[in-house]
C-alpha positions in Angstrom: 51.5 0.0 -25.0 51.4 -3.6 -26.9 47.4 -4.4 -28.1 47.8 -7.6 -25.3 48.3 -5.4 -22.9 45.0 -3.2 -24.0 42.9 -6.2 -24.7 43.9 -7.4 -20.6 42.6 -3.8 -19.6 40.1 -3.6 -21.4 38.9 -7.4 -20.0 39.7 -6.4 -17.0 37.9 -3.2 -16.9 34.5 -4.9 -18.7 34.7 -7.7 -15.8 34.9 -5.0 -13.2 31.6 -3.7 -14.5 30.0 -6.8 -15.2 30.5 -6.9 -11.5 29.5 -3.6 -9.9 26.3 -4.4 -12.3 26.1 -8.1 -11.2 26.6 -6.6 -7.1 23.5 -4.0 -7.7 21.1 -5.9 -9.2 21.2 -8.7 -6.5 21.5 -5.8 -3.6 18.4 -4.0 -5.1 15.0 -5.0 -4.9 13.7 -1.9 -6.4 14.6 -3.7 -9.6 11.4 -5.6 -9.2 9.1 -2.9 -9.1 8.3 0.5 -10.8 10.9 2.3 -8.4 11.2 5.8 -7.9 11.8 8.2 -5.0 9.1 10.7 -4.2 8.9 14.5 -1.9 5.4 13.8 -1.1 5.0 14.0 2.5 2.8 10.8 3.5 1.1 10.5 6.9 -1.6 8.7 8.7 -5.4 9.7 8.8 -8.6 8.0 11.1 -9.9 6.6 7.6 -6.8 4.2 7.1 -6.0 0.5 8.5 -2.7 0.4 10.2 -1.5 -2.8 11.0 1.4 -2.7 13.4 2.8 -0.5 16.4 3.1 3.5 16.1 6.5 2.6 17.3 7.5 0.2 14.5 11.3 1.2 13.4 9.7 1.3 9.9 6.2 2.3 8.4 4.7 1.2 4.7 2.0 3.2 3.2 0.1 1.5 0.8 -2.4 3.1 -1.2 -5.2 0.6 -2.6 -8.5 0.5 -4.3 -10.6 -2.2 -4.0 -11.6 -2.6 -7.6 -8.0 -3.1 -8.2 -7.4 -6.9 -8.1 -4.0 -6.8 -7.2 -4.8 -4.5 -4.4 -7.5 -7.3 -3.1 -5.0 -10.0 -3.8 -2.6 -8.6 -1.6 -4.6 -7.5 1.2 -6.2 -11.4 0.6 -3.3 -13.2 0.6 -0.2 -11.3 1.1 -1.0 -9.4 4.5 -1.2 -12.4 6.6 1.7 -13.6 6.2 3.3 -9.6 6.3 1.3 -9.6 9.9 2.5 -12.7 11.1 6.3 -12.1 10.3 6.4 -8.3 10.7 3.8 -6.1 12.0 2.8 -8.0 14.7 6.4 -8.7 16.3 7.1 -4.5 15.4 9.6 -4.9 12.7 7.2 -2.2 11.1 3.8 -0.5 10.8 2.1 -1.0 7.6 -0.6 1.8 7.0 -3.2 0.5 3.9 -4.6 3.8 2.6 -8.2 2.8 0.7 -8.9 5.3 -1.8 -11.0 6.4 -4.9 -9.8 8.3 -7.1 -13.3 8.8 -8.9 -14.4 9.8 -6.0 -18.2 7.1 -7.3 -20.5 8.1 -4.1 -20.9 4.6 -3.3 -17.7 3.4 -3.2 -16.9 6.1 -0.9 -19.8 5.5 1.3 -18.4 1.7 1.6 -15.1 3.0 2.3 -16.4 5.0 5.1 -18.3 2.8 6.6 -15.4 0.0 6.6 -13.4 2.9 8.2 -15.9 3.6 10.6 -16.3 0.4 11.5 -12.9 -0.1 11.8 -12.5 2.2 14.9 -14.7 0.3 16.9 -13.0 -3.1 16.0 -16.0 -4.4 13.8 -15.0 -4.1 10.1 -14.2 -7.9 9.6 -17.5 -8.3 7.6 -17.4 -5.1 5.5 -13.8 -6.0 4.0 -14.7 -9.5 3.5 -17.0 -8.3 1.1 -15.3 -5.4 0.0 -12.4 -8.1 -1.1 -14.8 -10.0 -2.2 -17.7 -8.8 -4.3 -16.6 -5.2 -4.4 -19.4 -4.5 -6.8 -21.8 -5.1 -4.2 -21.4 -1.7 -3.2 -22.9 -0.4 -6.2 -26.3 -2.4 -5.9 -29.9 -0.7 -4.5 -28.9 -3.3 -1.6 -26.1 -2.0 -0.1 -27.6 1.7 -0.5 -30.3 0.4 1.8 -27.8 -0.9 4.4 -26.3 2.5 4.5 -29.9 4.1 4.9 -30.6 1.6 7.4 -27.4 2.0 9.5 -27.5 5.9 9.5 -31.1 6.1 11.0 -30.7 3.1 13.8 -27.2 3.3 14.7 -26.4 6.9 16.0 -23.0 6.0 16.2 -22.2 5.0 12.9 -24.6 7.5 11.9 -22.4 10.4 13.0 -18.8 9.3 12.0 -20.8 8.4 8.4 -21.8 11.5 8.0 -19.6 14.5 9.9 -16.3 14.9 8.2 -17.6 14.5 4.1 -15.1 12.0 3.5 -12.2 14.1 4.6 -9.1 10.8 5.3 -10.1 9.6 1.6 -10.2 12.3 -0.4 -6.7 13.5 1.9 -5.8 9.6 0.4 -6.7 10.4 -3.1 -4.8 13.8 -3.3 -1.5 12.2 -2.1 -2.2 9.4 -4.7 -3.0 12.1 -7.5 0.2 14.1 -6.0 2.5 10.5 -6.4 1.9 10.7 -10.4 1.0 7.0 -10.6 -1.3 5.6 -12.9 -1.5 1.9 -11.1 -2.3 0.6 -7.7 -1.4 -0.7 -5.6 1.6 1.7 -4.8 3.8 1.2 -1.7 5.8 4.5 -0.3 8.7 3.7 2.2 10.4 6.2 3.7 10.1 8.6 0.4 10.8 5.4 -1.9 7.9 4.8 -4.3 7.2 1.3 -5.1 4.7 0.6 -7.8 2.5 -2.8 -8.3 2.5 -6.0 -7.1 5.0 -8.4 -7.0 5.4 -12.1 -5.6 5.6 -12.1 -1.9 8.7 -13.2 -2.1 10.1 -9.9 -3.9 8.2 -8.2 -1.9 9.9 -9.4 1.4 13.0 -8.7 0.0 12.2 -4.7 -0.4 10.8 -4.7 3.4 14.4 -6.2 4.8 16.1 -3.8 2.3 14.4 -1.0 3.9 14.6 -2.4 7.0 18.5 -2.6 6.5 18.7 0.7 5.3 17.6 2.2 8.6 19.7 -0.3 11.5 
C-alpha cells in the first residue's frame, strides 16, 4: 500500500472521529455539568416542594440548601420560567428537596416550618425569606417565631413537632448517599447532574431527557 493511500485513510479515519466527537458533544448536554449516573433510589417525601403533576412523563429531583447561593438563584430566578414552560403544562414534575446536611437546629426548624406551611398552601412568606436573608433563621428572632407559632397555632404546632424531622434528614441521607460535595444536584431518571448552569443549558438537559423517554 503506497504512503498516499495511508495518509487518505488515515485523513479519512481522523475526520470520521472528529465527527462522531463533533455529533456527541452537540447531542449531550451532560457535557455542561458534573454528569454521572447514580443507583440511588430517589423518591418523594411530605417535606419536599413538587412543582408539577404526579402524572408528569418526567420527574427532576433537586436537592438544595438554602445557604447555597446557586441553589437560591435558581429557585429565584430559574424556576419561573421552568414552571411556566414545563411543570405547569405537565411536560414534567420537578420535586425541590431542601436539605441540611449539618443537620444546624435552626435551619432545620426553618425548613420544617416552610414545609409545614407548605401543605396548607401558606409558605410564600417563609421562602421569600428563606431565599432571601437565609441567615435570619439563625437570629434570637426567628427562634421566637417558632416559640410563638408552636404554642398558638396547634396545627403548625403538631406537624412542627411529630415526625423529628424525618423528610429532611430522609433528604440528607440520599444526598450523603449521591457522593456530592456541591449543591445544587439534579437526579433525572438515575442521571446525576451536578451545579448550576445558565438556563439555557439547563433547558437543553430537560428536552434531552425528555427525548430520551418519547
Amino acid at each position: 500500500m503506497s504512503r498516499r493511500l495511508v495518509l487518505i485513510i488515515s485523513c479519512i479515519g481522523l475526520l470520521a472521529v472528529v465527527s462522531v466527537i463533533s455529533w456527541w458533544v452537540k447531542s449531550k448536554p451532560q457535557r455542561y455539568f458534573g454528569f454521572s449516573k447514580t443507583d440511588v433510589a430517589i423518591t418523594c417525601n411530605a417535606d419536599d416542594f413538587v412543582y408539577g403533576s404526579d402524572t408528569a412523563p418526567l420527574t427532576v429531583y433537586m436537592f438544595a440548601t438554602y445557604n447555597c447561593r446557586h441553589c437560591r438563584n435558581f429557585l429565584a430566578l430559574d424556576l419561573p420560567y421552568i414552571q411556566q414552560h414545563y411543570t405547569d403544562s405537565g411536560r414534567l414534575r420537578l420535586v425541590v428537596k431542601p436539605i441540611e446536611p449539618a443537620e444546624n437546629p435552626d435551619m432545620m426548624s426553618a425548613l420544617q416550618l416552610a414545609a409545614c406551611m407548605n401543605r396548607d398552601g401558606n409558605a410564600d412568606d417563609i421562602l421569600k425569606l428563606l431565599l432571601s436573608e437565609p441567615s435570619a433563621v439563625y437570629t434570637d428572632e426567628f427562634r421566637l417565631l417558632i416559640d410563638d407559632i408552636i404554642n398558638n397555632n396547634e396545627g403548625l404546632a403538631e406537624c412542627l413537632t411529630a415526625d423529628n424531622y424525618s423528610g429532611i434528614k430522609q433528604n440528607n441521607s440520599d444526598f450523603f448517599a449521591l457522593k456530592s460535595k456541591v449543591t445544587p444536584i439534579f437526579v433525572v431518571d438515575k442521571h446525576l447532574y451536578k451545579g448550576r448552569r445558565k438556563l439555557d443549558r439547563f433547558l437543553e438537559v430537560l428536552d434531552y431527557e425528555l427525548n430520551i423517554i418519547k
